[in-house]
PATI-652797 format. One record per atom (N, C-alpha, C): residue number from 1; atom name; residue in three letters; x, y negated, z negated. Coordinates in nm, 2 decimals. Layout:
<pts>
NUM,CA,Ala,X,Y,Z
...
</pts>
This chain:
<pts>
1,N,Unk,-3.52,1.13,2.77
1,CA,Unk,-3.47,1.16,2.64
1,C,Unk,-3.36,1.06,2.59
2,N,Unk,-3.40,0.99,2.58
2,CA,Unk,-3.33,0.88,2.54
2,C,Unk,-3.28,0.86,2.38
3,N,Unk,-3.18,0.76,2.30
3,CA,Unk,-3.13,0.68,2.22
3,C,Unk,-3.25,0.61,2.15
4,N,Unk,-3.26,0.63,2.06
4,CA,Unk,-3.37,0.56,1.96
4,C,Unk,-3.30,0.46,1.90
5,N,Unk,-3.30,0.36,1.95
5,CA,Unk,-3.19,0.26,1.88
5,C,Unk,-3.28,0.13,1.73
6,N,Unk,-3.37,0.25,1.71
6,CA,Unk,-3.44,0.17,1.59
6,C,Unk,-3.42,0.29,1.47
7,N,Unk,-3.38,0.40,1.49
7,CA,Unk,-3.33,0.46,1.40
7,C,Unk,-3.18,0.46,1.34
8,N,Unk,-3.13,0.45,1.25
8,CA,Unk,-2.99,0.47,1.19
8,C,Unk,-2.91,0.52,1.27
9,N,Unk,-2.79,0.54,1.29
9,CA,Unk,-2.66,0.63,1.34
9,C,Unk,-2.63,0.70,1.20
10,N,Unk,-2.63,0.84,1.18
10,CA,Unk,-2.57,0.91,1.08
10,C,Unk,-2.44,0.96,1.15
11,N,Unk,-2.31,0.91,1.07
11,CA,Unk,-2.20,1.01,1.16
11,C,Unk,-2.18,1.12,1.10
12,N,Unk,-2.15,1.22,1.18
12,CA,Unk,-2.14,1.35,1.08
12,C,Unk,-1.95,1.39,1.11
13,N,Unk,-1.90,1.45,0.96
13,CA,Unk,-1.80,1.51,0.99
13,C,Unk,-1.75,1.63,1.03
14,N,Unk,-1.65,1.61,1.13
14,CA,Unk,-1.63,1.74,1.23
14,C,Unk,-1.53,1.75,1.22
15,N,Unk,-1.44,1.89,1.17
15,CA,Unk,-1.36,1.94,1.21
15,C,Unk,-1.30,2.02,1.31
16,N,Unk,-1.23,2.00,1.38
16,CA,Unk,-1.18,2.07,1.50
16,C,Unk,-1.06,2.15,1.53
17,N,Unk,-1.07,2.26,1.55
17,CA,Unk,-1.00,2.37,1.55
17,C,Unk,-0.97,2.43,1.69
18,N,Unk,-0.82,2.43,1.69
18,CA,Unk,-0.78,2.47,1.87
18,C,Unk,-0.68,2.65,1.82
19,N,Unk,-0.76,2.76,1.89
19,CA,Unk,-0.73,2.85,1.91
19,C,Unk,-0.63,2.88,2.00
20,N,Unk,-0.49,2.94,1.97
20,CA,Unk,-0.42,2.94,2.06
20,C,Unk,-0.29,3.01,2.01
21,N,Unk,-0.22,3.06,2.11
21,CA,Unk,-0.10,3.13,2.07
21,C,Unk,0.07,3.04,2.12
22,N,Unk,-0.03,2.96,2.15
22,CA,Unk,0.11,2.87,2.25
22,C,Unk,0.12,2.70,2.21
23,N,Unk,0.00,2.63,2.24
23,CA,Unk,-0.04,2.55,2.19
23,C,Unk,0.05,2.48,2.02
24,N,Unk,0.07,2.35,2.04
24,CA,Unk,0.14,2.29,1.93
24,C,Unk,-0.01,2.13,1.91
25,N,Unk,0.03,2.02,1.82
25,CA,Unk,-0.05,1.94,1.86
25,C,Unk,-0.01,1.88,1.91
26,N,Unk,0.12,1.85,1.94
26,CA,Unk,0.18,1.76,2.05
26,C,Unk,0.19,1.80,2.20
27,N,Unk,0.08,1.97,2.24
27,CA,Unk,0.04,2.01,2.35
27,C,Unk,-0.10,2.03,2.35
28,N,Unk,-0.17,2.02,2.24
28,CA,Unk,-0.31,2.03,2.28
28,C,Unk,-0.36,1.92,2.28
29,N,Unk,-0.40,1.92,2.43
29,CA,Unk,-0.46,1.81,2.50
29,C,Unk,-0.67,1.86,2.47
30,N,Unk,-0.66,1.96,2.46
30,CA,Unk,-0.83,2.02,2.44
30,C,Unk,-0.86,1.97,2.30
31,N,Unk,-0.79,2.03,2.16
31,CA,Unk,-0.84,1.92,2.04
31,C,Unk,-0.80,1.80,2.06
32,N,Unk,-0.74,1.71,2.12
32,CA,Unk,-0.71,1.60,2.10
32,C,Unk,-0.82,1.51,2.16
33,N,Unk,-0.87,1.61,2.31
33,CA,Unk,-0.95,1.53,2.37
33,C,Unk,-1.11,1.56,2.28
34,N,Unk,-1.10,1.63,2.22
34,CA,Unk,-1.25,1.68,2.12
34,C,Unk,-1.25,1.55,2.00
35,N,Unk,-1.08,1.51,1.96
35,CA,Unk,-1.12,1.44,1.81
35,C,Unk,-1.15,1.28,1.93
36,N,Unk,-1.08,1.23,2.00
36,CA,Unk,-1.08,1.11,2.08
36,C,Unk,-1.18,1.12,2.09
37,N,Unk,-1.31,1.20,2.16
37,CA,Unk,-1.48,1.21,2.22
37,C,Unk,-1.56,1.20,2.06
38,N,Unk,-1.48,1.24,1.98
38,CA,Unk,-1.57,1.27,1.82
38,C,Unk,-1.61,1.06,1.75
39,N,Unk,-1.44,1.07,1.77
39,CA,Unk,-1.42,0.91,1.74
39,C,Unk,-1.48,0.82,1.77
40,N,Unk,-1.42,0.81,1.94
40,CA,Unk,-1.53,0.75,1.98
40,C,Unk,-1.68,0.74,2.00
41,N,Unk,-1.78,0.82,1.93
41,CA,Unk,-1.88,0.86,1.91
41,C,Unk,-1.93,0.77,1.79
42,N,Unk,-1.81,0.81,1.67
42,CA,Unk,-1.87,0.71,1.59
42,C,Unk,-1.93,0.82,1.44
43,N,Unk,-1.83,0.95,1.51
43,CA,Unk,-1.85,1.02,1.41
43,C,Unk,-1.71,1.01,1.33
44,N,Unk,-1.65,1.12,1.23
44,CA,Unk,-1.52,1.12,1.15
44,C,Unk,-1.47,1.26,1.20
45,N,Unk,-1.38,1.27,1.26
45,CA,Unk,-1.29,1.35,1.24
45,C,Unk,-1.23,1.45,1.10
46,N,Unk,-1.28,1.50,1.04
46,CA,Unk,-1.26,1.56,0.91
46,C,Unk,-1.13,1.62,0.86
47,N,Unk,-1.07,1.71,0.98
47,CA,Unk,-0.97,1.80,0.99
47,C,Unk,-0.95,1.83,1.12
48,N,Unk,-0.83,1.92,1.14
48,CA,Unk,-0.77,1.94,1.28
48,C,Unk,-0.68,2.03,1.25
49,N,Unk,-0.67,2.15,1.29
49,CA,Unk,-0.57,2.22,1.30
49,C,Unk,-0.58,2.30,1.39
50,N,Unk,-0.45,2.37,1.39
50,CA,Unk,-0.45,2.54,1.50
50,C,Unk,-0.34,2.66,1.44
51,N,Unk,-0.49,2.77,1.46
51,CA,Unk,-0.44,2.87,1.48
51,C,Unk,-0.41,2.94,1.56
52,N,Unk,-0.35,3.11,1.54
52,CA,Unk,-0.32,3.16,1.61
52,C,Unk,-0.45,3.28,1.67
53,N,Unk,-0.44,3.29,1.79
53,CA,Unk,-0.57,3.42,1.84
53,C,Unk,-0.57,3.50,1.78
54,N,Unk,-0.58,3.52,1.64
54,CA,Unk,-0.60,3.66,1.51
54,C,Unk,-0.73,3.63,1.46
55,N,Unk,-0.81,3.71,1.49
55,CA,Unk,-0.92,3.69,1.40
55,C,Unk,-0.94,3.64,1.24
56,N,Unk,-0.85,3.71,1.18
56,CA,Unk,-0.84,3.72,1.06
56,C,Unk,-0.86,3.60,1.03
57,N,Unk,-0.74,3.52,1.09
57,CA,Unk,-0.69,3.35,1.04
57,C,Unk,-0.75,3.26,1.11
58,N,Unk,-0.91,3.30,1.18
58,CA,Unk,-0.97,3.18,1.26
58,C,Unk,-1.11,3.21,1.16
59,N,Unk,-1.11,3.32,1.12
59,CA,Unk,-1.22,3.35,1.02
59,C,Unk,-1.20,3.31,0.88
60,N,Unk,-1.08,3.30,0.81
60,CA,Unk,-1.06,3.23,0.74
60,C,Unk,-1.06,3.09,0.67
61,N,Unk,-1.00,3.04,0.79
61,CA,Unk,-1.01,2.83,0.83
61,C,Unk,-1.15,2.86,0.86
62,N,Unk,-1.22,2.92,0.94
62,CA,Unk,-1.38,2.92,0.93
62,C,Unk,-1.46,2.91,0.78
63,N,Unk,-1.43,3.00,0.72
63,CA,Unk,-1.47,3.00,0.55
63,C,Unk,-1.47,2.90,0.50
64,N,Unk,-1.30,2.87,0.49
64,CA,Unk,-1.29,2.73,0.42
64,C,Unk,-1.33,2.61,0.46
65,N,Unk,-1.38,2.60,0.57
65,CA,Unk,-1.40,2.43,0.62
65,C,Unk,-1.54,2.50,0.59
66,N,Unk,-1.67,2.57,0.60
66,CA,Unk,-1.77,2.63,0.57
66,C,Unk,-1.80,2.59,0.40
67,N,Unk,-1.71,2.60,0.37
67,CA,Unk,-1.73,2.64,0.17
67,C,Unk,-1.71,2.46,0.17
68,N,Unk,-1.63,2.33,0.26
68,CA,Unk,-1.57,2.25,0.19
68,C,Unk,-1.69,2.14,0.25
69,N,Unk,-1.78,2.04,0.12
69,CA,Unk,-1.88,1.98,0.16
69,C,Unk,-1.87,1.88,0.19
70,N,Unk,-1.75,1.82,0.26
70,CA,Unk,-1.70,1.72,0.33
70,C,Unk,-1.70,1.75,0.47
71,N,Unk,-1.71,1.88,0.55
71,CA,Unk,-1.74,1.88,0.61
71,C,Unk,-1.87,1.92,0.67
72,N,Unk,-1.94,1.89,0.74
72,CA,Unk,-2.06,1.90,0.89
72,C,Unk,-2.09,2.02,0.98
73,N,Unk,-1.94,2.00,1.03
73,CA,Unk,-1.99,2.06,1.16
73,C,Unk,-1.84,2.12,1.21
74,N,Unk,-1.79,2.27,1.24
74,CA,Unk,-1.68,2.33,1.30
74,C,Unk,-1.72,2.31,1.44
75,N,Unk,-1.56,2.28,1.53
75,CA,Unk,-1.57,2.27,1.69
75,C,Unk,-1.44,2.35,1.73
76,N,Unk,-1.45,2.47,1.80
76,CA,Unk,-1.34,2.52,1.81
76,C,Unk,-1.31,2.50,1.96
77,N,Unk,-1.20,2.48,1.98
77,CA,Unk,-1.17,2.54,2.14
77,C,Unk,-1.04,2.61,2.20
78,N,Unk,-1.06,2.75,2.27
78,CA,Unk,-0.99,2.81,2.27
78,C,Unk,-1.05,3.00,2.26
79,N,Unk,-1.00,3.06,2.27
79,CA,Unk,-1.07,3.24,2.23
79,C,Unk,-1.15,3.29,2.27
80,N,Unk,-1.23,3.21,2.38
80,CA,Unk,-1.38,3.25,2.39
80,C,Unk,-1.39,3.36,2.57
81,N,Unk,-1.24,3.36,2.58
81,CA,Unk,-1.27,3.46,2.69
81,C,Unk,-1.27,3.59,2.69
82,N,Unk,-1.23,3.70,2.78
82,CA,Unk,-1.26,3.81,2.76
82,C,Unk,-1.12,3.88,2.76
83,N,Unk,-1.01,3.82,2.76
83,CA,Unk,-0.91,3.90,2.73
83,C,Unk,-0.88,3.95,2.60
84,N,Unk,-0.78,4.02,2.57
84,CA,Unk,-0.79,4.11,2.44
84,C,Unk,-0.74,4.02,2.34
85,N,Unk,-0.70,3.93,2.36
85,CA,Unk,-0.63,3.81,2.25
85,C,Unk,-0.72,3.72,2.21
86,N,Unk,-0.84,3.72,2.35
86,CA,Unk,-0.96,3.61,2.26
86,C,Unk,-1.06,3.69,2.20
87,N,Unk,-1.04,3.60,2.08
87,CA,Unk,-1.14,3.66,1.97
87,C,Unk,-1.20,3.59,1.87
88,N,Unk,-1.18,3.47,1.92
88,CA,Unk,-1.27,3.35,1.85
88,C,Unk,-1.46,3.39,1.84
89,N,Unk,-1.55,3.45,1.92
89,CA,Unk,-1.67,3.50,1.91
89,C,Unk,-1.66,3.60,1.80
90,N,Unk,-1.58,3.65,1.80
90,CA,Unk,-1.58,3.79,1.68
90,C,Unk,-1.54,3.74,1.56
91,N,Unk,-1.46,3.63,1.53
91,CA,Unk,-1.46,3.52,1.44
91,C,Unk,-1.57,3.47,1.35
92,N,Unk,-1.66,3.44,1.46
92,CA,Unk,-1.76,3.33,1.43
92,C,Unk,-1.91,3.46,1.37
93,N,Unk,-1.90,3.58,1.44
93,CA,Unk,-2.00,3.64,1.45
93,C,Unk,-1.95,3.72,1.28
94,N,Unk,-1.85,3.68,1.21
94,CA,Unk,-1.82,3.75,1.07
94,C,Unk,-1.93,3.65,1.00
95,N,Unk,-1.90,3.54,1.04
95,CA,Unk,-1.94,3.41,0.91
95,C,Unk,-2.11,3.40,0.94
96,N,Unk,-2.11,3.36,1.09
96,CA,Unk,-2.26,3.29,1.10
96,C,Unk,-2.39,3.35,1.05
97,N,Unk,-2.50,3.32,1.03
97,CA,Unk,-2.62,3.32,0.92
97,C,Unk,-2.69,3.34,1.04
98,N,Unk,-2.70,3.22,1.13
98,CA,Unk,-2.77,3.22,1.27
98,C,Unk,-2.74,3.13,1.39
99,N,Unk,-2.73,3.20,1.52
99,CA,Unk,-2.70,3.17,1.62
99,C,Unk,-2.72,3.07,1.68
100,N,Unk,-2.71,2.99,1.76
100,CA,Unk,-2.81,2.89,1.82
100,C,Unk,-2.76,2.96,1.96
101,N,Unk,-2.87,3.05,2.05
101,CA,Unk,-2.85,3.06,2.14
101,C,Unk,-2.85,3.01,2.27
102,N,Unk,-2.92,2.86,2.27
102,CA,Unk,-2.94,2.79,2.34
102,C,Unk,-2.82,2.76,2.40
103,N,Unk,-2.72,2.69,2.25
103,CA,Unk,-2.61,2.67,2.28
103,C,Unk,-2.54,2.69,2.42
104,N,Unk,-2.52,2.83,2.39
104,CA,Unk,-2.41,2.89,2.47
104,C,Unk,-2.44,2.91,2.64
105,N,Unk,-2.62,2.95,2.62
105,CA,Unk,-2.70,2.94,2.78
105,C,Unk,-2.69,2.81,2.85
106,N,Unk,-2.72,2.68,2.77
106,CA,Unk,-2.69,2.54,2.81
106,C,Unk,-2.56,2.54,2.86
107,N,Unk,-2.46,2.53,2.76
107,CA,Unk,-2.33,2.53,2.82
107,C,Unk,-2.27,2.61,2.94
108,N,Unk,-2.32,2.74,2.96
108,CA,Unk,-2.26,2.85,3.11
108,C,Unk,-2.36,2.75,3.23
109,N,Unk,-2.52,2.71,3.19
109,CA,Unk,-2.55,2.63,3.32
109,C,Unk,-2.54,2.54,3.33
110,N,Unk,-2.43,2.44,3.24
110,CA,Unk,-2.39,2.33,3.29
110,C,Unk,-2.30,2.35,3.33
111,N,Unk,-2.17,2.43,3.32
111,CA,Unk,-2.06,2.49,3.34
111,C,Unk,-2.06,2.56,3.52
112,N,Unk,-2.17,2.64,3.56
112,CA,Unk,-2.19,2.67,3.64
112,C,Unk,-2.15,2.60,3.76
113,N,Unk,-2.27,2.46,3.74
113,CA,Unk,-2.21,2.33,3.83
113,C,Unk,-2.13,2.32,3.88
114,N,Unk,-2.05,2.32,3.76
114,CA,Unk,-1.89,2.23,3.81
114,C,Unk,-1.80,2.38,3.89
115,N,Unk,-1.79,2.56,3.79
115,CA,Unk,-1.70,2.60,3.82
115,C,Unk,-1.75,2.73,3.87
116,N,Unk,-1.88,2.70,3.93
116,CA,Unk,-1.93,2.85,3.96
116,C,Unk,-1.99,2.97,3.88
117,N,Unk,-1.96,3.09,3.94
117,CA,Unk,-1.96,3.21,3.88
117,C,Unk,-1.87,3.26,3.77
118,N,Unk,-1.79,3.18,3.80
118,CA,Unk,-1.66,3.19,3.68
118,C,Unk,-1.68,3.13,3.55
119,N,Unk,-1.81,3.11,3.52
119,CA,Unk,-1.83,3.05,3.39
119,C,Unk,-1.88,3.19,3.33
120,N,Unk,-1.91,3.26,3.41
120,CA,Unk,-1.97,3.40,3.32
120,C,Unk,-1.87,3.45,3.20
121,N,Unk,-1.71,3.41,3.26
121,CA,Unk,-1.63,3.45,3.17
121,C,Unk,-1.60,3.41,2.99
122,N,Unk,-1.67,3.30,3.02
122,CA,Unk,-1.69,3.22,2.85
122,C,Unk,-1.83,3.27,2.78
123,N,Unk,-1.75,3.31,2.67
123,CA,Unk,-1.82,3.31,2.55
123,C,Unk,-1.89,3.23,2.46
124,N,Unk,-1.87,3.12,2.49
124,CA,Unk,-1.86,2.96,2.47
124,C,Unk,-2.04,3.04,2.36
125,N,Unk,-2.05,2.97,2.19
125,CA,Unk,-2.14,3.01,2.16
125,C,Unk,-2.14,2.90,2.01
126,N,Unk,-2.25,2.89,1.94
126,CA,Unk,-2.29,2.80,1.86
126,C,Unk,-2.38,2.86,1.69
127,N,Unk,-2.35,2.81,1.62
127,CA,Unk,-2.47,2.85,1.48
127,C,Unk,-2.45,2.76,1.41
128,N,Unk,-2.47,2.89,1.27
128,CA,Unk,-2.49,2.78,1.17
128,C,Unk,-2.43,2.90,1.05
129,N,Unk,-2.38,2.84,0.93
129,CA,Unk,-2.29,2.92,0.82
129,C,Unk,-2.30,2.84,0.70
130,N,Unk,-2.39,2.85,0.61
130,CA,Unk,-2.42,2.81,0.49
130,C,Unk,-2.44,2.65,0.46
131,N,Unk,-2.46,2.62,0.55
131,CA,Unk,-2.54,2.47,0.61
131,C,Unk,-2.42,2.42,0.72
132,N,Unk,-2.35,2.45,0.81
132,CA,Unk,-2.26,2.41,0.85
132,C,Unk,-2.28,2.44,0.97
133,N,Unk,-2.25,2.33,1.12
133,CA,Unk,-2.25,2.41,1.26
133,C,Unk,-2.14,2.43,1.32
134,N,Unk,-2.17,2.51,1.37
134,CA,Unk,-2.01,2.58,1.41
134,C,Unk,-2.01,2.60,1.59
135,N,Unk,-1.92,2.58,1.61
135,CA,Unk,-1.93,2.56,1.83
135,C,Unk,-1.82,2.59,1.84
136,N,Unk,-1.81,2.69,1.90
136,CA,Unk,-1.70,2.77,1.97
136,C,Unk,-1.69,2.75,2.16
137,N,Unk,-1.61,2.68,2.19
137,CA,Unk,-1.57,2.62,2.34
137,C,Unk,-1.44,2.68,2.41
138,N,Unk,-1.45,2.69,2.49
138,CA,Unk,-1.35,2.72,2.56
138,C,Unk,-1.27,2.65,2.55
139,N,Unk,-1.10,2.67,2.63
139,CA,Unk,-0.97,2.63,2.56
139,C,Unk,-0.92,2.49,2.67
140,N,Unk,-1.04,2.50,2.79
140,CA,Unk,-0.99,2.38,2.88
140,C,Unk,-1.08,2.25,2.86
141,N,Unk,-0.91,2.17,2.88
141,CA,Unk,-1.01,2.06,2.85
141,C,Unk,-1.12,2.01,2.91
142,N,Unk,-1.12,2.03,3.06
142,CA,Unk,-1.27,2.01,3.06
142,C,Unk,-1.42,2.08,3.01
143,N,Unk,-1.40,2.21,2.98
143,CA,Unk,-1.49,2.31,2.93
143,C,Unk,-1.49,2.20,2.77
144,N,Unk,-1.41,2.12,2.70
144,CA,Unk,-1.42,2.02,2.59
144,C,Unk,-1.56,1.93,2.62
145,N,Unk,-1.47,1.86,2.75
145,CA,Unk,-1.54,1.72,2.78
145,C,Unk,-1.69,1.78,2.82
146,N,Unk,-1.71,1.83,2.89
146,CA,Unk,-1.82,1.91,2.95
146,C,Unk,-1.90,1.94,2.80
147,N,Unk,-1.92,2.01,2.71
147,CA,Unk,-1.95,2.05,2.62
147,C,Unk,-1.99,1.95,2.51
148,N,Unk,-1.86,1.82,2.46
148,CA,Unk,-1.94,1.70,2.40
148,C,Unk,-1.98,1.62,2.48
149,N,Unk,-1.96,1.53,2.62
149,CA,Unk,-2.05,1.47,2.69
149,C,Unk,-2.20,1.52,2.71
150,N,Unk,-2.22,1.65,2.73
150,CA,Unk,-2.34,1.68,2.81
150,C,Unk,-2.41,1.76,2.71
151,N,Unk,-2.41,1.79,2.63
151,CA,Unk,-2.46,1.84,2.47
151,C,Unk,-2.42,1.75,2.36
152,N,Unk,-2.29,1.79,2.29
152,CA,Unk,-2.24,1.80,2.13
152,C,Unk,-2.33,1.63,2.12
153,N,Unk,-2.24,1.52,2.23
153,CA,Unk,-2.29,1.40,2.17
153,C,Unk,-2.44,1.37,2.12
154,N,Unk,-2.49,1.44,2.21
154,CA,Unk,-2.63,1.38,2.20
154,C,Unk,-2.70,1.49,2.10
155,N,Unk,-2.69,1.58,2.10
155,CA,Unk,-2.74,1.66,1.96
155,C,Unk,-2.69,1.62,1.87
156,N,Unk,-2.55,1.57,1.84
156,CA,Unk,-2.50,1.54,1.70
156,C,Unk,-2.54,1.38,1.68
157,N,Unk,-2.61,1.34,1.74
157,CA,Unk,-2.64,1.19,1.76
157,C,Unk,-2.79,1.15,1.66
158,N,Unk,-2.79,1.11,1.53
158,CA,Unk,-2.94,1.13,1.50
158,C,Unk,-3.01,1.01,1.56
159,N,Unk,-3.03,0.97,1.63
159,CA,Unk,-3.13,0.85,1.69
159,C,Unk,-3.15,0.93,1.85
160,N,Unk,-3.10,1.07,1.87
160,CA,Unk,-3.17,1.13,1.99
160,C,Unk,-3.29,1.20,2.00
161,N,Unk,-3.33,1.15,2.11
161,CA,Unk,-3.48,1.19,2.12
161,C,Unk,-3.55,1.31,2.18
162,N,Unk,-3.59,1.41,2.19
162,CA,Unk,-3.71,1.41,2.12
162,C,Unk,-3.66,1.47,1.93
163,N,Unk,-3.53,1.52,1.97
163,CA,Unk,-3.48,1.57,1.84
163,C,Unk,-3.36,1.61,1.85
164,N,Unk,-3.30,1.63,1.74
164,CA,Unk,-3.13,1.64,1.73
164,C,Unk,-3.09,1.73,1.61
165,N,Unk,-3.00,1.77,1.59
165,CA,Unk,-2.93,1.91,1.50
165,C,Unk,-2.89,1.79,1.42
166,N,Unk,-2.87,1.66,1.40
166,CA,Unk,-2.86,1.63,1.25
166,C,Unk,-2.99,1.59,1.12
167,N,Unk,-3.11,1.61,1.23
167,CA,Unk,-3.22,1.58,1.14
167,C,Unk,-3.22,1.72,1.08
168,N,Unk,-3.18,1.81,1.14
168,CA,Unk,-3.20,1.96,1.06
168,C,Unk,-3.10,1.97,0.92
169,N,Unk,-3.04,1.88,0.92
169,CA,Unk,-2.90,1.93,0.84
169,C,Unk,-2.96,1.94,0.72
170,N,Unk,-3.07,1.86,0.64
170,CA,Unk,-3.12,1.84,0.53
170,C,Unk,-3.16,2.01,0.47
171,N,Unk,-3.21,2.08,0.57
171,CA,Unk,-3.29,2.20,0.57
171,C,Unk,-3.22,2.33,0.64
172,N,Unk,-3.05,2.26,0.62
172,CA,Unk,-3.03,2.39,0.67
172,C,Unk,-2.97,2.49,0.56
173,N,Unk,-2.99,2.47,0.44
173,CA,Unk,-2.96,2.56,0.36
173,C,Unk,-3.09,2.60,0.28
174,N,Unk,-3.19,2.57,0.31
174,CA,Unk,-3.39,2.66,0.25
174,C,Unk,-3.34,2.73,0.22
175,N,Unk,-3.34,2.83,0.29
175,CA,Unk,-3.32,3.03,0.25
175,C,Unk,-3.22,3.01,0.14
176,N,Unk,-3.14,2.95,0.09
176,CA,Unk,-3.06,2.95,-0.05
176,C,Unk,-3.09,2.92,-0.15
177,N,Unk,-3.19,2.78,-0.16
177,CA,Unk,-3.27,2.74,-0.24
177,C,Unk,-3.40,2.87,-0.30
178,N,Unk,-3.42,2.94,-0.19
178,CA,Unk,-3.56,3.03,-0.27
178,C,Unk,-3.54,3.14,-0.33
179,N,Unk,-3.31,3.18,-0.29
179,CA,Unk,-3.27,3.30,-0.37
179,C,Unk,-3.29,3.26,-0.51
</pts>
């Protein structure tokens, strides 16, 4: 599955969003290492912020980077475990249209690998919201690196082969067009 290096590079814009109650940017090392892996890719960095573990205000920054058509693609990291504070899935599950389940199954058995049984605890999950994709990751950074090395890059990559989530982008708002 290789790099089609006869097709274009489309970069897509991603904003990245770190969930968190503690977290500043001059301590999140998880978005930082998400926009650095984005960058270097060769995609744009869009936006960057953080909130706090409230639903309300991760669903909201969800809306508006959703509604704003300068952006592509939401990458969150942070919320996705099962304590009572993470609530970044219950977030995502207000806005999204449709899931990409693969997502989330890919990511626990790549995750597996490295950290066991203890990946059952991530929610770690993926869609899509009025043409926009949305990836919800865990808050460590390697559960980051893990997730754009061994997926995000190469699906957000359009010269991947056999196919990639940016050749869909053209068609991911049909069902709006036939309302």
């Amino acid at each position: 599955m290789p790099i089609d290096e006869t097709q274009p590079f489309l970069p897509v814009n991603i904003a990245v969003l770190t969930v968190s109650d503690t977290r500043d940017l001059s301590t999140d090392r998880s978005g930082a290492t998400l926009q650095d892996r984005i960058e270097a890719a060769g995609h744009r960095c869009a936006a960057r912020e953080i909130v706090k573990d409230e639903a309300e205000a991760i669903e909201a920054l969800l809306r508006r980077w959703i509604a704003d058509p300068a952006i592509d693609c939401v990458i969150t990291t942070g919320g996705t475990g099962i304590t009572g504070r993470d609530v970044t899935p219950e977030a995502f599950k207000r806005v999204l249209e449709k899931e990409i389940e693969g997502f989330g199954e890919l990511f626990r058995m790549l995750s597996y690998a490295k950290i066991g049984t203890s990946t059952m605890q991530s929610r770690a999950l993926g869609g899509v919201a009025d043409g926009t994709y949305l990836f919800a990751l865990p808050g460590s950074t390697g559960a980051c690196k893990d997730a754009w090395d061994d997926i995000l890059k190469f699906q957000l990559d359009s010269r991947w082969r056999p196919c990639n989530l940016v050749e869909l982008m053209p068609r991911l708002k049909e069902h709006l067009k036939a309302a």
